[in-house]
C-alpha positions as a Markdown table, in Angstrom:
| # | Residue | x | y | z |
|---|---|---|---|---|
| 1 | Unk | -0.2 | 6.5 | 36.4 |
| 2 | Unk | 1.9 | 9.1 | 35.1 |
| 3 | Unk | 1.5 | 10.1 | 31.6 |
| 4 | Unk | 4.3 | 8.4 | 28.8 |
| 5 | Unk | 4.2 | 8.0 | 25.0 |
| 6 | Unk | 5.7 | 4.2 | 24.4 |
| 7 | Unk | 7.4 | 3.5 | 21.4 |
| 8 | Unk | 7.8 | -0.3 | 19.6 |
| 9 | Unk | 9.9 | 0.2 | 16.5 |
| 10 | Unk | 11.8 | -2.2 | 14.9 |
| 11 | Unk | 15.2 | -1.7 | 13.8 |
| 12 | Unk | 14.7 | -2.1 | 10.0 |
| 13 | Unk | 11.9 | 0.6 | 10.0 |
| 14 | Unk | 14.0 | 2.7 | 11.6 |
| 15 | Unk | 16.9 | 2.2 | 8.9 |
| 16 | Unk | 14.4 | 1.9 | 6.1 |
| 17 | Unk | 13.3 | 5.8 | 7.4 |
| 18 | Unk | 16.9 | 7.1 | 7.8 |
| 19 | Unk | 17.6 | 5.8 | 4.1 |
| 20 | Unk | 14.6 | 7.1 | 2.7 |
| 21 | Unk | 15.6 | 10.6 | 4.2 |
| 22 | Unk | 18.8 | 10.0 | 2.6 |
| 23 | Unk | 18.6 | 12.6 | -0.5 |
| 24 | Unk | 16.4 | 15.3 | 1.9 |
| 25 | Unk | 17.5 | 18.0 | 4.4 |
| 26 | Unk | 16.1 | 19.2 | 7.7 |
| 27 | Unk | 14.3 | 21.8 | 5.6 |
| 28 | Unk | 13.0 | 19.9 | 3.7 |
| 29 | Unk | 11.6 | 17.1 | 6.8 |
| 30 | Unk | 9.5 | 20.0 | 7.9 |
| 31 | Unk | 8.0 | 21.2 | 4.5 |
| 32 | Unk | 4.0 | 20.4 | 4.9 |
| 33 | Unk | 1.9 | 18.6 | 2.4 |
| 34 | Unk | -0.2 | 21.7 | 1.2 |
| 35 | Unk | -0.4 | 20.8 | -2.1 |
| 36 | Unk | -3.1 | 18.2 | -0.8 |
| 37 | Unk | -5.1 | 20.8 | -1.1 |
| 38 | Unk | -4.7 | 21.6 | -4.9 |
| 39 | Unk | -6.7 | 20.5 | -7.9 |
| 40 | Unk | -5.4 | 17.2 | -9.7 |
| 41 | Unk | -7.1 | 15.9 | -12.4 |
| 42 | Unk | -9.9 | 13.7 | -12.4 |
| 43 | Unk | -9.6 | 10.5 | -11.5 |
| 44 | Unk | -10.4 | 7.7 | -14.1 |
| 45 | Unk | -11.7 | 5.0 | -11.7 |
| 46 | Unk | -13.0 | 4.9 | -8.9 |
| 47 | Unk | -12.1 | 1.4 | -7.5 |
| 48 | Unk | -9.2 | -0.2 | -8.6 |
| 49 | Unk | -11.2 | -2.2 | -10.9 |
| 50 | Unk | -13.3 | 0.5 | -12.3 |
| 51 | Unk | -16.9 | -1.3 | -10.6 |
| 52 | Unk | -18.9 | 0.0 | -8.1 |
| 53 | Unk | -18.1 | -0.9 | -4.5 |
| 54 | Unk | -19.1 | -3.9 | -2.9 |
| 55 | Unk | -19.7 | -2.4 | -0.1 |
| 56 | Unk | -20.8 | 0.8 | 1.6 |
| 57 | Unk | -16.8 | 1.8 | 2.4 |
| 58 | Unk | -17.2 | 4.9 | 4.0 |
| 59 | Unk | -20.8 | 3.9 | 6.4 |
| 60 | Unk | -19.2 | 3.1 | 9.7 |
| 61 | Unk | -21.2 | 2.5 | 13.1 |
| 62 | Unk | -23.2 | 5.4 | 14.3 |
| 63 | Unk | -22.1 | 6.8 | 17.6 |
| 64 | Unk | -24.0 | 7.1 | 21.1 |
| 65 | Unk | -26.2 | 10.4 | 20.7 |
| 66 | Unk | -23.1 | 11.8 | 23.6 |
| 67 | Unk | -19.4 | 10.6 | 24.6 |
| 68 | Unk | -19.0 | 9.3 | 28.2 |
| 69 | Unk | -16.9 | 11.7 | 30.2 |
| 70 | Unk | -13.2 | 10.9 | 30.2 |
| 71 | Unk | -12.2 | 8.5 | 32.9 |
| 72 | Unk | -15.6 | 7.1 | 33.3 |
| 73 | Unk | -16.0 | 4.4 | 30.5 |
| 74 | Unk | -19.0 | 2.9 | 30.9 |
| 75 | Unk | -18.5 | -1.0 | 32.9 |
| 76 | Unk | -17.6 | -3.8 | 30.7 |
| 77 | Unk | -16.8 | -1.7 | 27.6 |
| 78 | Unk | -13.7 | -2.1 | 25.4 |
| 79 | Unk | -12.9 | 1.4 | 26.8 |
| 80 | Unk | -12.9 | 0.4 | 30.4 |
| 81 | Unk | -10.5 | -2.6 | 29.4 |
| 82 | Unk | -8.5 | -0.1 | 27.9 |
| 83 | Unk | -8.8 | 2.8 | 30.9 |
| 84 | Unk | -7.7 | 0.0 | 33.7 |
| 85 | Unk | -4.8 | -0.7 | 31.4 |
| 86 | Unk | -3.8 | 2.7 | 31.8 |
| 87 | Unk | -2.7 | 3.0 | 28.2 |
| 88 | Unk | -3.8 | 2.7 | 24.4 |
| 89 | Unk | -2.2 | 0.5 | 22.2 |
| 90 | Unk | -2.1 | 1.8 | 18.7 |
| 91 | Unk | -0.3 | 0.6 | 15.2 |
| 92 | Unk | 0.9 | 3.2 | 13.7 |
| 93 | Unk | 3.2 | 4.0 | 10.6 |
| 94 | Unk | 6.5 | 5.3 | 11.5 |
| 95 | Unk | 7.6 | 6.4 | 7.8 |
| 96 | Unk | 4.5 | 8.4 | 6.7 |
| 97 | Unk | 5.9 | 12.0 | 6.6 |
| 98 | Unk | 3.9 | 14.6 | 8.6 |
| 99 | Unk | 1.1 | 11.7 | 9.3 |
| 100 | Unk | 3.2 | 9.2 | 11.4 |
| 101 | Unk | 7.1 | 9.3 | 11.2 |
| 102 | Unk | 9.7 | 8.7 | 13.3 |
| 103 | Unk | 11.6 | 12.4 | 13.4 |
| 104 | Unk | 15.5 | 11.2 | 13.2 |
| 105 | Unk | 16.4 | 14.7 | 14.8 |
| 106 | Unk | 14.2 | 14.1 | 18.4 |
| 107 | Unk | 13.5 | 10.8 | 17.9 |
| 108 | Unk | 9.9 | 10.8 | 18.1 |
| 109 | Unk | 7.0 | 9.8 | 15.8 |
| 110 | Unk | 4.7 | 12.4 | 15.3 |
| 111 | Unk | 2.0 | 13.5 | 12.6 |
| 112 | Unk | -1.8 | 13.9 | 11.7 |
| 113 | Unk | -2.3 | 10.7 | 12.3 |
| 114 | Unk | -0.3 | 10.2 | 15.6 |
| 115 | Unk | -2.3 | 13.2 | 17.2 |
| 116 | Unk | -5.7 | 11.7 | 16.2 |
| 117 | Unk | -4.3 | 8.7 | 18.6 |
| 118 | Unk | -3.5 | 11.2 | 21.4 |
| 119 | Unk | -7.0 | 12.9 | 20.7 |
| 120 | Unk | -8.6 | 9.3 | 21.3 |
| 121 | Unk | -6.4 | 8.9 | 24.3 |
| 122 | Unk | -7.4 | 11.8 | 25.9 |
| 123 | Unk | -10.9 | 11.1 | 25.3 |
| 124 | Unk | -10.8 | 7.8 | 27.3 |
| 125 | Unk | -8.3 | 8.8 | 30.1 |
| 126 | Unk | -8.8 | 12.7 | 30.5 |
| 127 | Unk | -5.9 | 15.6 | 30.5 |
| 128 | Unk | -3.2 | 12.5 | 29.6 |
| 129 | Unk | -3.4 | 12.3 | 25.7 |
| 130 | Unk | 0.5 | 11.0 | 26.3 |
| 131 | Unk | -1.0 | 7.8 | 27.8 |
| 132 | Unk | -0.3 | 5.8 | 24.5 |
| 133 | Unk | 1.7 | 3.0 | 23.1 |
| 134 | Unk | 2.8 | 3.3 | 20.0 |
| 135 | Unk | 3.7 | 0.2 | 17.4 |
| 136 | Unk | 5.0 | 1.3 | 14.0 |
| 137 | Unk | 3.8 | -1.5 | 12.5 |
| 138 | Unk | 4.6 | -3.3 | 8.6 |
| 139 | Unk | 1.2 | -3.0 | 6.4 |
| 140 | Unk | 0.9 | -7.0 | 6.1 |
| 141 | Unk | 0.6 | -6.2 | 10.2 |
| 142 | Unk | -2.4 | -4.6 | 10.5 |
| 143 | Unk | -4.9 | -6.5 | 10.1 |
| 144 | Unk | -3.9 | -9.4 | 12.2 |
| 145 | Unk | -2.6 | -6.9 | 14.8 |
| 146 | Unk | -5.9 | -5.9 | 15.3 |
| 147 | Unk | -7.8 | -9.5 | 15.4 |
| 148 | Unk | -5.7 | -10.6 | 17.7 |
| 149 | Unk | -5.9 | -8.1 | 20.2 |
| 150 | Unk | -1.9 | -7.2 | 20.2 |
| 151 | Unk | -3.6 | -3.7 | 19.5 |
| 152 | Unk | -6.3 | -1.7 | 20.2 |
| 153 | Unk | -6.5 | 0.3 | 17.0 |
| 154 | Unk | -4.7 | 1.1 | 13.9 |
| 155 | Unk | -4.5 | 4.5 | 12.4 |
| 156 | Unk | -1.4 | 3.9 | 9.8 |
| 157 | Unk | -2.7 | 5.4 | 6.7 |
| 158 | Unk | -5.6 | 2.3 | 6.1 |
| 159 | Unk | -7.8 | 2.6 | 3.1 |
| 160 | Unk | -10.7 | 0.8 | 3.7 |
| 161 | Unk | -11.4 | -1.5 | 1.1 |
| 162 | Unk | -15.0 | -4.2 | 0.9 |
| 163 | Unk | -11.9 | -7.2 | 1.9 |
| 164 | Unk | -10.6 | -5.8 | 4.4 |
| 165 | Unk | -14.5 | -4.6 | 5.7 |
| 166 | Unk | -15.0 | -8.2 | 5.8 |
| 167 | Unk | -12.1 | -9.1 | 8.5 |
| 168 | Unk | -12.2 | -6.0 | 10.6 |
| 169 | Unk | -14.4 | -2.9 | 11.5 |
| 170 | Unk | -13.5 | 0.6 | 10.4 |
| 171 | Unk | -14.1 | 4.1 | 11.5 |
| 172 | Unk | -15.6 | 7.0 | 9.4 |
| 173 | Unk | -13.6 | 8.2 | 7.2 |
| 174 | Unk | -10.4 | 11.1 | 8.6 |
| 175 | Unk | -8.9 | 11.1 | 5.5 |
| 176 | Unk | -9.1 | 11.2 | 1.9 |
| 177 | Unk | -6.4 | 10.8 | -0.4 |
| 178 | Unk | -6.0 | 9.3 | -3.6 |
| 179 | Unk | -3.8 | 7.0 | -5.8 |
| 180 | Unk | -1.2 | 8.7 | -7.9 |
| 181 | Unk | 2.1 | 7.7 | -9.6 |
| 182 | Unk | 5.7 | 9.3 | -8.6 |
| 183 | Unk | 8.6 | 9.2 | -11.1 |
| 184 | Unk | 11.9 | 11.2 | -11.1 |
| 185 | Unk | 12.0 | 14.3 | -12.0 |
| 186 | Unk | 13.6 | 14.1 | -15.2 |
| 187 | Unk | 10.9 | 11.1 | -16.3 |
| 188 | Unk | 8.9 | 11.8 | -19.6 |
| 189 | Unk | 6.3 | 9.2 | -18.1 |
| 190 | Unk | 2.9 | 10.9 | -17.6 |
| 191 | Unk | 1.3 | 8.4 | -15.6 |
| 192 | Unk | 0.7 | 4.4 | -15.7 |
| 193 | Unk | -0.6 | 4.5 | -18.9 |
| 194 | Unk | 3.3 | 5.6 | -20.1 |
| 195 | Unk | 4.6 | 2.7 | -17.6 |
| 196 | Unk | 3.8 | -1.1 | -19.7 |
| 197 | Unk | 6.3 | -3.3 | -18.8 |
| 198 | Unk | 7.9 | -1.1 | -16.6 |
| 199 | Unk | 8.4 | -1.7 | -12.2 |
| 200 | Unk | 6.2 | 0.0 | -10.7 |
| 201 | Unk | 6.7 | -0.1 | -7.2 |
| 202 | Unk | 3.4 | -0.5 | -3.8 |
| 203 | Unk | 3.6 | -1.9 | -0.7 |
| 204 | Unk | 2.8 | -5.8 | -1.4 |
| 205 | Unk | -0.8 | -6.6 | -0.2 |
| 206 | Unk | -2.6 | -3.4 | -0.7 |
| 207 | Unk | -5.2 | -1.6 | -2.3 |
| 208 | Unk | -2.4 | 0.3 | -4.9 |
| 209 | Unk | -0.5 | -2.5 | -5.7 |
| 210 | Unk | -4.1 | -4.4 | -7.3 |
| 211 | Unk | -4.2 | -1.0 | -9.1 |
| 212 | Unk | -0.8 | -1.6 | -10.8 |
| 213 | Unk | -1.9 | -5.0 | -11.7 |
| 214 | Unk | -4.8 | -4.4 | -12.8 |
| 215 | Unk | -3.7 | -1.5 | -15.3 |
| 216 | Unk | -4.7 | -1.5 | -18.9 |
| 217 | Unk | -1.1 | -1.3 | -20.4 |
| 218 | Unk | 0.8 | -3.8 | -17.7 |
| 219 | Unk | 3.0 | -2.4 | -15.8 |
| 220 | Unk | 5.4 | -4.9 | -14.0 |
| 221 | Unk | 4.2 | -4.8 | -10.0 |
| 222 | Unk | 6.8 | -4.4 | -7.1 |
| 223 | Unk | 5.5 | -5.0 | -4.0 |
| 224 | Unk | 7.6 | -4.6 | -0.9 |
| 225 | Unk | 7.3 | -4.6 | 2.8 |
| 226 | Unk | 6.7 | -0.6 | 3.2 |
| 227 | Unk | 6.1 | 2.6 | 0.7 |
| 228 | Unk | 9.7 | 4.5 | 2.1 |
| 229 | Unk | 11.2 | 0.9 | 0.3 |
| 230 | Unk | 9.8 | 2.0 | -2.8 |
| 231 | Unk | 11.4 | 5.8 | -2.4 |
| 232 | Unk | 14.5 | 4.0 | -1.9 |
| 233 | Unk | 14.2 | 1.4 | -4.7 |
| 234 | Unk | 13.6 | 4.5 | -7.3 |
| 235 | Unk | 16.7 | 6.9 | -5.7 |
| 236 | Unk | 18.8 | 3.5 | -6.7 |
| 237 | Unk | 16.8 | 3.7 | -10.3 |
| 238 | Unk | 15.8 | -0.1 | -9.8 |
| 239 | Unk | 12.3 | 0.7 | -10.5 |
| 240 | Unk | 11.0 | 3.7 | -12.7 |
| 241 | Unk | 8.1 | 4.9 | -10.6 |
| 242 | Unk | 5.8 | 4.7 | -7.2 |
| 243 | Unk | 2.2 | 4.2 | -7.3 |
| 244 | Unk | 0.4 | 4.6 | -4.3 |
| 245 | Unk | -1.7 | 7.8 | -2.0 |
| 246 | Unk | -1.0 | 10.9 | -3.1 |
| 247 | Unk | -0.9 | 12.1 | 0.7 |
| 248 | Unk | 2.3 | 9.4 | 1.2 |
| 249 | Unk | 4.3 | 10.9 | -2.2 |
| 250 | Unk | 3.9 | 14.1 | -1.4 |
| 251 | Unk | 6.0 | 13.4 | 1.3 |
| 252 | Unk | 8.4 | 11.1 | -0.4 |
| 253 | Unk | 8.4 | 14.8 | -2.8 |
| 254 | Unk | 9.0 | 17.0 | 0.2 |
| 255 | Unk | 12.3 | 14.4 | 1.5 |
| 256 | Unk | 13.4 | 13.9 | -2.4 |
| 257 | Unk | 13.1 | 17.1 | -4.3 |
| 258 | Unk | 14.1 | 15.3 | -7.5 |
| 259 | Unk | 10.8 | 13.7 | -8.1 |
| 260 | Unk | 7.7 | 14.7 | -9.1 |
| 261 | Unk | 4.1 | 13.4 | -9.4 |
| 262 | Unk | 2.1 | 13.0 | -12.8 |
| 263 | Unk | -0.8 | 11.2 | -14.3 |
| 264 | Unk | -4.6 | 11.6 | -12.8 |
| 265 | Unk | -6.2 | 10.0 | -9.5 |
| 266 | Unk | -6.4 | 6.2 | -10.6 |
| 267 | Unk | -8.6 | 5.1 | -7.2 |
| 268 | Unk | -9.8 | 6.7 | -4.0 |
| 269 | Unk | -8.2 | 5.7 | -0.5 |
| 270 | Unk | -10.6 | 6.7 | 2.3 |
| 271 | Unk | -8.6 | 6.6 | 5.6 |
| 272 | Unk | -10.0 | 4.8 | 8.7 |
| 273 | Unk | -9.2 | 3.4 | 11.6 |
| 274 | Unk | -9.3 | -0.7 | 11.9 |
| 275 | Unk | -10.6 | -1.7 | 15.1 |
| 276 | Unk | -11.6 | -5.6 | 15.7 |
| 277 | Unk | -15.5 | -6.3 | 14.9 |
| 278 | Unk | -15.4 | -7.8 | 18.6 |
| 279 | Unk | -15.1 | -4.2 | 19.5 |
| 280 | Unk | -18.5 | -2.6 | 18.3 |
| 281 | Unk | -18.9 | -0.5 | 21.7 |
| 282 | Unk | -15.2 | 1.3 | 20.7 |
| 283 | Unk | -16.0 | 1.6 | 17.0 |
| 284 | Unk | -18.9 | 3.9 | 18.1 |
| 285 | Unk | -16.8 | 5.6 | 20.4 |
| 286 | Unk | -13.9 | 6.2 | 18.2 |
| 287 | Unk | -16.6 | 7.7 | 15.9 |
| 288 | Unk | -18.3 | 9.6 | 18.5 |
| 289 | Unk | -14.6 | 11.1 | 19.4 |
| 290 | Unk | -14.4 | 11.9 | 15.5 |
| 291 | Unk | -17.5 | 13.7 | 15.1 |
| 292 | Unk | -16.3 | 15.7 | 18.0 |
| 293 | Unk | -13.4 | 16.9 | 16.1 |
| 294 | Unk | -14.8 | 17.5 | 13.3 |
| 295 | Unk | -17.6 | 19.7 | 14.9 |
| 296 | Unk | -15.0 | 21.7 | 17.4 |
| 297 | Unk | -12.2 | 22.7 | 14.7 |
| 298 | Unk | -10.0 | 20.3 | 16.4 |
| 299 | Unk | -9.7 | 18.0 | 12.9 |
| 300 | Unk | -9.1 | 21.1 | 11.3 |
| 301 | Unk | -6.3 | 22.3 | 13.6 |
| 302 | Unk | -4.6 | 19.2 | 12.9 |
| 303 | Unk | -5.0 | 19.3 | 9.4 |
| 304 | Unk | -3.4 | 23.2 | 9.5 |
| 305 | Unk | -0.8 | 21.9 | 11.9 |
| 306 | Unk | 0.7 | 19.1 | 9.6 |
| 307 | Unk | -0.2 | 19.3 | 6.2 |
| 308 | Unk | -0.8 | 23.1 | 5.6 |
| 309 | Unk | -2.9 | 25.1 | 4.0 |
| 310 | Unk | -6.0 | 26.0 | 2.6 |
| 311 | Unk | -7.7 | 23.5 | 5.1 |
| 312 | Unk | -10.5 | 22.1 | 3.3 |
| 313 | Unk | -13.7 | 20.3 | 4.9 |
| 314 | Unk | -12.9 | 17.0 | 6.9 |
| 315 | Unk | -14.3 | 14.0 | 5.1 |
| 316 | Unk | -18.0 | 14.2 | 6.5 |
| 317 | Unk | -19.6 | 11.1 | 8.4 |
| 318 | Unk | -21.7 | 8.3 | 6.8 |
| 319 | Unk | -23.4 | 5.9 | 9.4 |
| 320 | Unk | -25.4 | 2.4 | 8.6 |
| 321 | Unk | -26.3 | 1.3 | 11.9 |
């Protein structure tokens, strides 16, 4: 089967991309997210409730002690399923600058995130890391995407939370980012505390939007269908600030000059893949194919390629079975 990158993207992402690139330049889609990399200050919480975690977020499944060779899954596994397909199928976010986004200028999504698919698709199917297809899915998508089997994985920024630990597996950790707040440029606000009775805008039904509710001095909660929404909602001044990973406004930053970000971490977001808990056999596998790039320099590479540098240490692996 010859190799092919697939793309399912629905119209209103695609305009809801376009418009949040409305106020940037071609420069500007191409700036990378170093600033990851600096020093912000310390965080105040870290859960959105200020507890300790209900769970062990960051242990994942331990993988086999060595990867099967690509295009020899062992019989009956998930990845055999997946290598007779001939393709993965993986949700991914198509407005996440530099991680997943669909470039308006070749028409392709592409990122950190996108390449850690193509890395897990080579390591199934051999020299064809293009044998994927590729969902840009809504966040309130994810989860059941994944249960029901419409795909095999989702790597679309997802912060693993003890909830959602409870409906679907995760990987170990490829990412760390952490909640922050953006507000135009010319805002005196210096973070949530500044923001009581004020919108404060999160994709609906995630971890940042429970921070926002949950905030001492009550800020008002938007939540809407994607984070590029929220972009768009503040450009149009019908909400006075953002609230949600740092790594996702520091692109909204990069494609809006005219913003800025303020205030200190309010709650971690671990990254992970989600993969259905009736897929234990490919959550060690994608793990196994993590380790890998953590231990070769290819996790690094990718960091370097897309977000810049200093490159710091990749999140290290925590096991619990």
């Amino acid at each position: 089967m010859r190799n092919r990158v697939r793309y399912v993207v629905g119209v209103a992402l695609i305009a809801a991309v376009v418009a949040g690139c409305g106020s940037g330049s071609d420069q500007a889609l191409r700036m990378t997210l170093s600033a990851l990399a600096t020093t912000t200050p310390k965080a105040v919480a870290a859960t959105p409730s200020g507890a300790a975690p209900r769970c062990d977020l960051k242990a994942s499944l331990r993988p086999s002690a060595a990867l099967p060779a690509p295009g020899a899954m062992p019989p009956a596994s998930f990845m055999e399923k997946i290598r007779r397909r001939g393709y993965l199928i993986a949700g991914v976010n198509a407005a996440f600058l530099h991680f997943g986004y669909l470039n308006p200028f070749t028409g392709n999504i592409e990122g950190f995130e996108i390449d850690l698919v193509r890395a897990l698709a080579q390591a199934i199917f051999g020299n064809k890391p293009n044998d994927v297809q590729l969902k840009a899915l809504t966040a309130d998508q994810r989860i059941p995407f994944v249960q029901n089997g419409t795909v095999d994985v989702v790597v679309d920024a997802f912060t693993i939370t003890c909830d959602r630990r409870q409906q679907v597996d995760t990987s170990t950790v490829y990412y760390d980012a952490h909640q922050r707040v953006l507000v135009p440029s010319k805002s005196t606000y210096r973070g949530l505390q500044d923001l009581g009775g004020k919108r404060v805008c999160a994709t609906a039904k995630t971890a940042p939007i429970t921070t926002i509710q949950a905030y001492p001095s009550h800020p008002a909660p938007v939540g809407l269908s994607q984070a590029i929404d929220c972009l768009v909602e503040l450009q149009q001044g019908r909400i006075s600030a953002i609230s949600t990973d740092d790594a996702i406004l520091l692109g909204f930053k990069a494609q809006d000059p005219y913003t800025k970000l303020v205030g200190p971490n309010l709650a971690d977001a671990p990254y992970g893949m989600a993969i259905s808990k009736a897929h234990q056999d490919f959550v060690r596998f994608v793990n196994g194919v993590l380790a890998q790039m953590r231990a070769n320099g290819q996790w690094q590479a990718l960091y370097k390629r897309w977000l810049g540098t200093p490159v710091p240490a990749p999140p290290p692996a925590q096991y619990n079975g």
